[in-house]
C-alpha positions in Angstrom: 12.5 36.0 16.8 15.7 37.9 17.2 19.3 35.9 17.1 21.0 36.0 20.3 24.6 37.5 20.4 27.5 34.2 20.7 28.4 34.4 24.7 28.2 32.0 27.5 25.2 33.0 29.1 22.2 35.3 28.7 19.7 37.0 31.1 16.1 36.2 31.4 15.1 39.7 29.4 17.2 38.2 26.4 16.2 35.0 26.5 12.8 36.4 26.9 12.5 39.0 24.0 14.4 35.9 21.7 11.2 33.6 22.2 9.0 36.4 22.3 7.9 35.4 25.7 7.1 37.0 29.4 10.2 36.4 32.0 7.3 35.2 34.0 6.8 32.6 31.1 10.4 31.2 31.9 10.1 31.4 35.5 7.0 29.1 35.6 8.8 26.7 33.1 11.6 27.3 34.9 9.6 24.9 38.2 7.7 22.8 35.2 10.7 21.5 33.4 13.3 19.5 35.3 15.7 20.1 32.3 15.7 23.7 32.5 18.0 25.0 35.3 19.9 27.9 34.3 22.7 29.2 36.9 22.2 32.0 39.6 24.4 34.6 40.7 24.7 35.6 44.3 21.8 38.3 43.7 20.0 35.8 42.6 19.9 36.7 38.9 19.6 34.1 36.3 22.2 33.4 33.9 21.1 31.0 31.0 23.7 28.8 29.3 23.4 27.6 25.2 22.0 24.3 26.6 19.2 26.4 28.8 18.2 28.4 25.3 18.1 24.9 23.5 15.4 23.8 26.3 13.8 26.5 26.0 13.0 26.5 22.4 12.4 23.1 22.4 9.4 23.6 25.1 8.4 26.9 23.5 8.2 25.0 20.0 6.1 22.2 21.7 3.8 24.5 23.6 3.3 27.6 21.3 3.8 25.9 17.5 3.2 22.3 17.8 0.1 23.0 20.8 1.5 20.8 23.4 0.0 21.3 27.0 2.6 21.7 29.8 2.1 18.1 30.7 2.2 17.0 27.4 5.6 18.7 26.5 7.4 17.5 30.0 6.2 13.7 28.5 7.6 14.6 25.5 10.9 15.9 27.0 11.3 13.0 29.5 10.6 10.3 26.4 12.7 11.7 23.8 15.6 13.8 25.9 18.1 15.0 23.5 17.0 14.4 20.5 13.8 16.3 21.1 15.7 19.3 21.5 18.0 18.1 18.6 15.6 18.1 16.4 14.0 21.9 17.2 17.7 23.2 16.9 17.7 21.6 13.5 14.4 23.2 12.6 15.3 26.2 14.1 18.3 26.6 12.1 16.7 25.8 8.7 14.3 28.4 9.3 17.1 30.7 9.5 18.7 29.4 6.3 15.4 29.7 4.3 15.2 33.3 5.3 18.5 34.2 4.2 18.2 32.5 1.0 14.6 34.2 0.3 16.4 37.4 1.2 18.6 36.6 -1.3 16.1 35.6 -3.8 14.7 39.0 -3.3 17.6 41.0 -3.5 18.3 38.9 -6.8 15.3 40.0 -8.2 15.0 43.3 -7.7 18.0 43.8 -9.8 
């Protein structure tokens, strides 16, 4: 998973290739999850905000990691709300950490 640049919103290809995901992926989600609703511009293209990316990791880390069916992962999201996707920010995040500390680690001992 790559890190997405800091900006206000992203398109569906960079949301996409972030998750490793088809746009088609996000588009279904897209009508699955009332909590994902990123904004459109007059063409029509979609323009994902930080809280859209949070939802979407939070279902994508439900679904792909944890093996949640659709229906399973909307329960999830409508009993836990927030702190659902609290939590896989916070995991998320950590993972980053402990790859830049084993990169570290490595650099340290190859010296």
């Amino acid at each position: 998973m790559n890190q997405l640049p800091d900006k206000l919103y992203y398109t569906i290809g960079e949301v996409a290739k972030h998750f490793g995901l088809n746009t088609s992926n996000l588009r279904y989600w897209e009508r699955e999850f009332k909590q994902l609703h990123p904004k459109k511009n007059a063409s029509g293209k979609r323009k994902y905000s930080k809280d859209d990316v949070a939802v979407i990791g939070t279902i994508n880390h439900l679904v792909k990691e944890r093996g949640f069916t659709i229906e399973g992962a909307k329960k999830h999201l409508k009993d836990e709300g927030k702190s659902a996707v609290a939590k896989v920010e916070a995991l998320e995040k950590l993972g980053y950490v402990k790859s830049e500390l084993q990169k570290i680690l490595r650099t340290m001992q190859a010296d």
